[in-house]
C-alpha positions in Angstrom: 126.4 53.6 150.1 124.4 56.8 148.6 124.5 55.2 145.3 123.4 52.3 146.0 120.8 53.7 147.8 119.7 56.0 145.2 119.7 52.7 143.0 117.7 50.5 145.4 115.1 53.5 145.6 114.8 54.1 141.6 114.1 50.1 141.6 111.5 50.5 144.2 110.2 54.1 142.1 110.0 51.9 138.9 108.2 49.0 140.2 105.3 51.1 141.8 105.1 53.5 138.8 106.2 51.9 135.6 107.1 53.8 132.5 103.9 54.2 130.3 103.7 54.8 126.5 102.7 59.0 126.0 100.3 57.2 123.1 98.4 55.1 124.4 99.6 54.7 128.1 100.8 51.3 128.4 103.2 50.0 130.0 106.5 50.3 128.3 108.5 46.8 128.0 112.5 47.0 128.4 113.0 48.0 124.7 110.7 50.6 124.5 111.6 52.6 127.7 114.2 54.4 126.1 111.8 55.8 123.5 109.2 56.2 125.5 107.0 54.8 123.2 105.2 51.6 122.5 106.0 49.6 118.9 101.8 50.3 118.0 102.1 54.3 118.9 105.3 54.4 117.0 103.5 54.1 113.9 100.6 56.1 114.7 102.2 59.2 116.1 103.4 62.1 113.6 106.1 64.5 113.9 106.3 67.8 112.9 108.4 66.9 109.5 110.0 69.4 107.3 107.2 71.7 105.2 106.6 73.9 107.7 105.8 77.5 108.6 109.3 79.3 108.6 107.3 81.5 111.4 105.3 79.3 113.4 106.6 75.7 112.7 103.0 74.5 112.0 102.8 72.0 108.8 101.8 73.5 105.9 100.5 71.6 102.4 101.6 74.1 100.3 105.3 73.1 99.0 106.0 76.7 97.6 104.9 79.3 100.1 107.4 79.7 103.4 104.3 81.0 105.5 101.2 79.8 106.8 98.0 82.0 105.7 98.2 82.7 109.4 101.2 83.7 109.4 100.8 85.8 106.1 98.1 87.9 107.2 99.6 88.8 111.1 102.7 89.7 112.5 103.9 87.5 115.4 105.8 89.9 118.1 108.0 86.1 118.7 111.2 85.6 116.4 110.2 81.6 115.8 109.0 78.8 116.7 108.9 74.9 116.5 107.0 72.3 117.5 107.6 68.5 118.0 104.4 67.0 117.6 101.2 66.9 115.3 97.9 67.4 117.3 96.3 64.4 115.8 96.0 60.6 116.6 97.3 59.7 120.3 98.7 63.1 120.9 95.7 64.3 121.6 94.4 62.1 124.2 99.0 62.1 125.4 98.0 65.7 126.0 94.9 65.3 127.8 96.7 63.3 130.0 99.8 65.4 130.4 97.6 68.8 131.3 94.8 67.1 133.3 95.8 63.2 134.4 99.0 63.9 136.0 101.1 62.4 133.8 104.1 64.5 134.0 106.9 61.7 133.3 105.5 61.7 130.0 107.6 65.5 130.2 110.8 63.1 129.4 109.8 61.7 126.5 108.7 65.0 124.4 112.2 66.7 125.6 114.3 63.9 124.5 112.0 63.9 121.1 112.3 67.9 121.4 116.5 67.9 121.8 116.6 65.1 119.0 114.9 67.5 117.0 115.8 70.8 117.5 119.0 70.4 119.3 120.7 72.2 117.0 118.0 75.0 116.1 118.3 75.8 119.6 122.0 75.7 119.5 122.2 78.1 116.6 119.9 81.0 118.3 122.4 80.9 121.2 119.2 80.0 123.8 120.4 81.7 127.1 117.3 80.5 129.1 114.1 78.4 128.9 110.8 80.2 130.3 107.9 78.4 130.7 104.5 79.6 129.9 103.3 80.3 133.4 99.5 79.6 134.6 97.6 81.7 137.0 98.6 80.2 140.4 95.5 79.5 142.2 94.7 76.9 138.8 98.8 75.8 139.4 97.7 74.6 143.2 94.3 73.1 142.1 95.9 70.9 139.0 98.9 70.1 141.3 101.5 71.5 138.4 101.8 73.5 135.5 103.0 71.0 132.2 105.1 74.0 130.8 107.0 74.2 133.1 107.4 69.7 133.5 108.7 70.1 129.9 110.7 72.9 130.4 112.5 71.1 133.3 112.7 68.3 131.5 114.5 70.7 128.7 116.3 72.2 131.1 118.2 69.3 132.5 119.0 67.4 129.1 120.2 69.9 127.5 121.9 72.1 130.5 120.1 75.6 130.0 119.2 77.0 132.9 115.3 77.2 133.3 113.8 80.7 134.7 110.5 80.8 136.4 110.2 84.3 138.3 110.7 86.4 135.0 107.1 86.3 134.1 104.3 85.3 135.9 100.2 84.8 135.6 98.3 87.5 137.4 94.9 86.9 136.0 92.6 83.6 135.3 92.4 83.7 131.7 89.6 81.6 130.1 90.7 78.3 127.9 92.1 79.7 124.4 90.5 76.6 123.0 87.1 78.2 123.5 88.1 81.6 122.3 88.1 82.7 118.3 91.7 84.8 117.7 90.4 88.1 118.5 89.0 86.9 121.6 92.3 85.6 122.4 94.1 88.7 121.9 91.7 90.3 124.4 91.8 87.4 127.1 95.8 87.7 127.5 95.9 91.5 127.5 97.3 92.1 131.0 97.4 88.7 131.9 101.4 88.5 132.6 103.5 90.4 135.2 106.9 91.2 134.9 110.2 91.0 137.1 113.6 92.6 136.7 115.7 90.8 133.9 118.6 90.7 136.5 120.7 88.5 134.4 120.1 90.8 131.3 119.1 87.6 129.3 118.5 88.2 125.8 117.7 85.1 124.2 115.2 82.8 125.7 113.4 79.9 124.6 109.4 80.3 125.8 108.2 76.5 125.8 104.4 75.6 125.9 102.1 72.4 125.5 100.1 73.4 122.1 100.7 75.7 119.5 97.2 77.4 118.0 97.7 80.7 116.8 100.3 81.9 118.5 98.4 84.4 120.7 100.1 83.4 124.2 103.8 83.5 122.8 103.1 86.9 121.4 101.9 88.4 124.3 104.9 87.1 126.4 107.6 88.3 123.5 105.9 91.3 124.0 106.3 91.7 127.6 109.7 90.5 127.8 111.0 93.3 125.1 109.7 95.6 128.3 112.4 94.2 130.3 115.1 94.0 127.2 114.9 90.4 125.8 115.1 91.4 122.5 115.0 87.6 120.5 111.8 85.1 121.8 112.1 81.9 120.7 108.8 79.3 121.5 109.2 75.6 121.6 105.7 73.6 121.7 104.9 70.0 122.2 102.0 70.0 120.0 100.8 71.7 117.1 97.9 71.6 114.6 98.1 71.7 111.0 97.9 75.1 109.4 97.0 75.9 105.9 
């Protein structure tokens, strides 16, 4: 009787709010569901292909050089990072909507993409935990949620790694990084995290995150995580721009 109750009730869920294309929004027909992405989007939405950043995971044009510029001139305090999407086309308005529109089913869709992907990257590193990016709490209760975390969840539950929340938290309200040049954003984050015991000694975790810039924000949690002896940060982002 549960079952079929949970069934009934998933109908009901399905019917009121529909599954909508992360491009462009739409309402996803029967064989697009599963993707969760319309036929027009599909052609229109780029992945993160294979010239990349060894580093950062950004695309790169150059087909000779491992690093970004970026990447060359700084040292990131993270061991590696990915990302699933390019920053261009319907991503950015999919984004929009996934930080600010309450769209957090679209959360789903980039972790399936994300596991398709990186599955096995994440696999290989031995990922003991996923840690969101946390946001400053009073913004949390304003927006309703915080979309790290809805894609970490997401991670969390397709791919069965636990998904750790208390480790680090937000103790200031930092200003948008998308305003801020990169030495700016070096000084917006200092102090910006607080710390709790690493009671499970975790070593390896997985730090996952909406957009990928310059890195800034993934730094400065590797950083404060080796306080508490999580020596290897890995970063997972939905997004990322294209770097040189």
């Amino acid at each position: 009787m549960h079952n079929i109750l949970r069934k009934i009730s998933k109908i009901i869920f399905n019917n009121i709010y529909p599954s909508t294309c992360i491009g462009c929004d739409s309402v996803l027909d029967k064989y697009d569901k599963k993707d969760g992405v319309c036929l027009s989007c599909k052609r229109k939405i780029k992945m993160v292909g294979s010239n990349t950043c060894y580093k950062c995971g950004t695309p790169i044009k150059s087909t000779v050089s491992e690093y970004c510029d970026d990447c060359k001139r700084k040292k990131h305090s993270f061991n590696q990072c990915k990302s699933v999407f390019q920053y261009i086309g319907p991503m950015k308005k999919s984004m929009y909507r996934f930080k600010y529109g309450n769209r957090r089913s679209y959360g789903e869709t980039y972790a399936h993409f994300a596991l398709e992907k990186y599955g096995a990257w994440i696999r290989s590193n031995n990922i003991e935990v996923i840690i969101p990016v946390p946001m400053y709490k009073p913004k949390v209760k304003k927006r309703g949620y915080n979309q790290a975390e809805v894609f970490a969840d997401a991670l969390g539950r397709f791919s069965g790694i636990p998904v750790e929340k208390r480790i680090i938290s937000r103790k200031k309200n930092t200003a948008p990084m998308k305003q801020l040049n990169s030495v700016q954003r070096v000084k917006n984050l200092q102090n910006a995290f607080k710390l709790s015991d690493n009671d499970v000694k975790f070593r390896k975790v997985l730090v996952v995150d909406d957009i990928y810039t310059t890195g800034t924000t993934i730094d400065e949690i590797s950083k404060n995580l080796a306080l508490i002896g999580i020596t290897e940060v890995y970063g997972l982002c939905v997004c990322t721009g294209e770097s040189s």
